[in-house]
N, C-alpha and C positions, 0 to 999 in steps of 0.2 A: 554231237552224238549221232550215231547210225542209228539206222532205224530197227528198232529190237524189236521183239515181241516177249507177251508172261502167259503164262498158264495160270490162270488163277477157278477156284480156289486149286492149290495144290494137292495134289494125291497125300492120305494120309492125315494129313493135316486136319485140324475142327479148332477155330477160334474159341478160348475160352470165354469171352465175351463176343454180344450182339452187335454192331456198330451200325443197326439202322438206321437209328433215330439221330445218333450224336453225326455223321458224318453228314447228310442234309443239312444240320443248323451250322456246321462249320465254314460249308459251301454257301449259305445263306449270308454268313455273316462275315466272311472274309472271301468272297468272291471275286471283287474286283483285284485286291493283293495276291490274290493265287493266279488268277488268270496271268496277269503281268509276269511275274516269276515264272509260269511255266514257259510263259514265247519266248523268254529270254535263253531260259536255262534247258530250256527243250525239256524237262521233267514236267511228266504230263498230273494234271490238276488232282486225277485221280491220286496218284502215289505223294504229292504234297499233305490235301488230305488226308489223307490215310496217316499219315509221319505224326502230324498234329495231335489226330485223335490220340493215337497211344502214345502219346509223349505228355500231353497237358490236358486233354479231353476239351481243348477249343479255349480253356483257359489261360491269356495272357499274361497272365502274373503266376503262371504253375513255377513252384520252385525257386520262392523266392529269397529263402535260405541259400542258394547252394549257387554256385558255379557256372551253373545248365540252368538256365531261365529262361520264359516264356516258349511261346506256342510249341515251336520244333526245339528247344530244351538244348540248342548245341554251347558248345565249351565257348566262354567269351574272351579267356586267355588265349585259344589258340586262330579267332576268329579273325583278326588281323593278318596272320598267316596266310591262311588259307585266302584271304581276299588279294594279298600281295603275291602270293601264286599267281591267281586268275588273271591279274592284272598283267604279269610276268610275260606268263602264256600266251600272252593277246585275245584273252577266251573271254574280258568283259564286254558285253557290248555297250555302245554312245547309252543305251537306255537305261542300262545297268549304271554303268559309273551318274549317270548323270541323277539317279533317282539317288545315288548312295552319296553324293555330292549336297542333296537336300535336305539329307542328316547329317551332314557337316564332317561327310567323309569322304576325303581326297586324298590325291596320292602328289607325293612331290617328285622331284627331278628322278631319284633315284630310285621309284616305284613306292617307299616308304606311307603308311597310312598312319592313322592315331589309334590308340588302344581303343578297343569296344569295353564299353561298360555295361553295368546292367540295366542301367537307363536307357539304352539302347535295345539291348534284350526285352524288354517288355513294348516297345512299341512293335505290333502285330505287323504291319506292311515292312516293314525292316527285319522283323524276323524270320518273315517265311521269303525274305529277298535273301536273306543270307543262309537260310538253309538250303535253298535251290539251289544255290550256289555249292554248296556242301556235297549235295546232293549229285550235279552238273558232275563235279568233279568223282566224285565214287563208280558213278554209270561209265565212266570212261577209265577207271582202274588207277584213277588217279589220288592222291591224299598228301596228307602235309603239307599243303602249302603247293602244292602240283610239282611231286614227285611221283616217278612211275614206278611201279612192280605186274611186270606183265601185263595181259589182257584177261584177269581174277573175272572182271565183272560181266561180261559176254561171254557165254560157251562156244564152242564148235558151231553149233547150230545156229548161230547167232542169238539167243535166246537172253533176255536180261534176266542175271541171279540178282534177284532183289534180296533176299535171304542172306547172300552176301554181303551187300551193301548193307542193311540191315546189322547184320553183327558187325565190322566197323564202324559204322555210324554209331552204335551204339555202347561199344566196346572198348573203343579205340582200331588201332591197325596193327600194334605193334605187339599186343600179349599172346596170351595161347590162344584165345578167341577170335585176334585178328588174324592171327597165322594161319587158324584154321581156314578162317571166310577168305579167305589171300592164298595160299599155295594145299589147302587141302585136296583130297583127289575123294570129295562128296558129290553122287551125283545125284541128287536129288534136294530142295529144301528140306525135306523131311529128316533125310543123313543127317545134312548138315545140325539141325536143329537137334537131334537125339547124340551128335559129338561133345559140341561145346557143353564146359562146366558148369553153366550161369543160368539159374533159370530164369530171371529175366531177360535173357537174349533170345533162350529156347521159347517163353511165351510169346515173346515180341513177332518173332517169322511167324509164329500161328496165328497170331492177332490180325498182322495183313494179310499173310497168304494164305488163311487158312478157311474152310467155311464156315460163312456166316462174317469173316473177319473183313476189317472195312476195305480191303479190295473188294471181295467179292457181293458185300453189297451195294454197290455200284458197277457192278455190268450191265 
């Protein structure tokens, strides 16, 4: 990944919650699995935490109904994918495979991995490994499994749209929501957040990019 820069908080924007307190205990308590994740996956520690907080509130077992389980909440169906992408790519590194290798996931001849379960999803250093990875891939406009559609997630300026990634990440890539965060002509989070249909996508960009929101309290 190039070296971006954020504006945070963003213009307009006001998180409807405080993330003072919860984003400390998150970095307190999964520190050493964030750090890891960010040197691999270039996604820096700030924007890991941040994903957490408003996905599970640092809770490992968030979601344990559904689909999207633990810390960073991503889809465990499509999670194989996406890792035989990276692997595809050549984007995993010796550290990455080797740490994903300890959870008894490897890739055979043909790049092929084993199904993620939710047993998997609930262990925290595995979750937020394979969200970085998630992540890795959205910061470079990439998805499904590392298919391209333009250069969505950098502007002009080179500026990283988190807002972006943000509504994929949370959306998908493919509906009206991803379409928008993907080929919209929003120039600002704010737009972006006042287009989409969903109000929790439109919370979700205030919650990190907004004031008080757990970007901003960690500058």
């Amino acid at each position: 990944m190039a070296d971006i820069f954020l504006s945070i908080p963003e213009k307009n924007l006001i998180s409807p919650l405080d993330f003072s307190t919860l984003i400390p205990d998150i970095k307190k308590k999964y520190g050493p699995f964030l750090k890891f994740a960010s040197e691999n996956s270039k996604i820096p520690v700030e924007v890991l935490a941040s994903f957490i907080a408003v996905e599970s509130g640092g809770n490992p077992k968030a979601g344990m109904n559904l689909i999207t389980t633990g810390l960073m909440q991503w889809n465990r169906n499509f999670a194989a994918n996406t890792l035989e992408g990276e692997k595809k790519l050549g984007r995993l590194t010796p550290a990455e495979q080797e740490k994903l290798a300890s959870f008894g996931i490897t890739f055979d001849k043909n790049g092929k991995t084993r199904q993620i379960t939710q047993a998997d999803q609930v262990k925290p250093e595995l979750n937020i490994l394979i969200g970085s990875i998630i992540l890795g891939q959205l910061a470079d406009s990439l998805f499904d499994g590392g298919k391209f559609q333009g250069k969505w997630a950098v502007d002009s300026n080179n500026k990283l749209r988190l807002d972006r990634m943000i509504a994929v990440y949370n959306a998908g890539p493919y509906g009206n929501i991803g379409s928008l965060a993907r080929k919209g002509n929003h120039a600002t989070p704010y737009d972006l957040a006042q287009a989409v249909n969903n109000a929790t996508t439109k919370s979700y960009i205030a919650k990190i990019l907004g004031k008080n929101g757990a970007m901003d309290v960690q500058k």
